[in-house]
C-alpha positions as CSV (number, residue, x, y, z in Angstrom):
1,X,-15.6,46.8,12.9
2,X,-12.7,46.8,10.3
3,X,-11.9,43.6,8.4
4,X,-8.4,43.4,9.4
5,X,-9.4,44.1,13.1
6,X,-11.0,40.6,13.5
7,X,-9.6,38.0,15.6
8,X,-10.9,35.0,14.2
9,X,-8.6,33.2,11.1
10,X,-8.4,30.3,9.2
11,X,-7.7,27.1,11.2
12,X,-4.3,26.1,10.2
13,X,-2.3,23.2,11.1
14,X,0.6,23.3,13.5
15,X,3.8,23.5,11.5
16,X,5.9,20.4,12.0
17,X,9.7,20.8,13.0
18,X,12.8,19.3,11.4
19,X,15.6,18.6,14.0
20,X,18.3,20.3,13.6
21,X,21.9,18.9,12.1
22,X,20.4,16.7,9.6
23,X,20.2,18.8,6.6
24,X,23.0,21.5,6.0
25,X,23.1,24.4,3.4
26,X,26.0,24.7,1.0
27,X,28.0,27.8,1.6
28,X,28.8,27.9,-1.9
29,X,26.0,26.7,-4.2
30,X,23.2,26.9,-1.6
31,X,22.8,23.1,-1.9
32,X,20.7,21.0,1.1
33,X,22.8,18.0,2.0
34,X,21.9,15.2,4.2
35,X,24.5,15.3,7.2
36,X,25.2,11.7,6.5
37,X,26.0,11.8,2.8
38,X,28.4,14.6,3.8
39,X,30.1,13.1,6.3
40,X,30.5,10.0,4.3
41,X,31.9,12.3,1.4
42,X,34.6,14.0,4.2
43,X,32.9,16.8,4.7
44,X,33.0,18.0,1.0
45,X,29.5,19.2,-1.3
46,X,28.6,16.7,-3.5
47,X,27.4,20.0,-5.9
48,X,30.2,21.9,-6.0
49,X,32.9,21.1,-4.6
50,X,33.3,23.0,-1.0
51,X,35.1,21.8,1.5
52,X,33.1,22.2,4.8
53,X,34.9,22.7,8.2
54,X,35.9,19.7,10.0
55,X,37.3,19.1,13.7
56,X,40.3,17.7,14.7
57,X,38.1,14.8,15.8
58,X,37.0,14.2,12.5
59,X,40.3,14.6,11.2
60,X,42.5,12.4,13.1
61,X,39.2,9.6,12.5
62,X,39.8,10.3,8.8
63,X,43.3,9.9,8.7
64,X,44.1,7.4,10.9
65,X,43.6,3.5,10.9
66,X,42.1,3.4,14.0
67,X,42.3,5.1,18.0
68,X,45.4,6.8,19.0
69,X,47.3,7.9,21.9
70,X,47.5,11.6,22.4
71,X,50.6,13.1,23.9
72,X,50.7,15.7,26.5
73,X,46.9,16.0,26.4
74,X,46.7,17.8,30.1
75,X,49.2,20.9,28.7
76,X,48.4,24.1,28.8
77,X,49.6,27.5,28.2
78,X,51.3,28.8,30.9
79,X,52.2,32.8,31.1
80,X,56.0,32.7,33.5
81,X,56.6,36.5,32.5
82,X,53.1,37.5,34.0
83,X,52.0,39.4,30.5
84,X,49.4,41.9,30.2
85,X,47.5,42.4,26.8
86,X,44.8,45.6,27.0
87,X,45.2,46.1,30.7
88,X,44.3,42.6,31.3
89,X,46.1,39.4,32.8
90,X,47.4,37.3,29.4
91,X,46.1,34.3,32.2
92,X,43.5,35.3,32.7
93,X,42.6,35.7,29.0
94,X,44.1,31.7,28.4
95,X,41.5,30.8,30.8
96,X,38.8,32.8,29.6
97,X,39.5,31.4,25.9
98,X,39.9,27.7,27.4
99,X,36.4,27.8,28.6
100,X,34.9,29.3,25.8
101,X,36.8,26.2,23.3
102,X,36.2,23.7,25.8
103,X,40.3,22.6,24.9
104,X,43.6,23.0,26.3
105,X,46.4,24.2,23.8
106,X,46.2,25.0,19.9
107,X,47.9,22.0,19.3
108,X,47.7,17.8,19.5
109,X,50.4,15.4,19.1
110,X,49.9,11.6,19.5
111,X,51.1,8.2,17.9
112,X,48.5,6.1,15.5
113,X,48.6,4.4,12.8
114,X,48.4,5.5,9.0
115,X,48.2,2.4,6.3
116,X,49.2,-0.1,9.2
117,X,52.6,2.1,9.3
118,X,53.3,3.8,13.1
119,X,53.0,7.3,12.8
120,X,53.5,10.2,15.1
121,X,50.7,13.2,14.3
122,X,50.3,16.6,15.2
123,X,47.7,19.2,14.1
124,X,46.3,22.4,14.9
125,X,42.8,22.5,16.7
């Protein structure tokens, strides 16, 4: 019987598993940060520099004092002219792209707070 033919091997020990989202990998320098760290540095690489996508979420939380009150949260896109794009329904491609993003429209616009001044915010999602 050939050597590498042999079922038997080395007892080895079961390799333990790091959850996932708690160490991230630079895009830039190839640096492992500590989710926490980067949060509490806004999202940006200690190393280098980068600037690591953030949500709207995170953004409204960084900019503002405190909560907020969003505006016309239940809007959506609406398609009056009946539009077709590729031989599809636009509709039925808003739909189709609201599912996938879990969201309503491209934009939010609410009233909070910046500095203790009232401010009214809108930003892309």
């Amino acid at each position: 019987m050939a050597w590498w033919s042999r079922t038997g091997g080395l007892a080895t020990e079961q390799k333990k598993s790091v959850p996932k989202g708690i160490w991230i990998k630079c895009e830039k320098c190839n640096a492992t940060i500590y989710e926490d760290d980067l949060v509490a540095n806004l999202r940006v690489c200690g190393s280098c520099g980068h600037h690591f996508r953030m949500s709207t979420d995170e953004r409204l939380q960084m900019l503002l004092d405190g909560p907020w009150t969003e505006h016309d949260e239940h809007l959506e896109s609406a398609d009056p002219l009946g539009f077709r794009v590729d031989g599809k329904k636009y509709a039925d491609q808003i739909k189709a792209t609201m599912r996938k993003t879990g969201g309503g429209d491209a934009f939010r616009a609410g009233t909070g707070t910046i500095g203790g001044i009232e401010v009214e915010l809108g930003c892309f999602v």
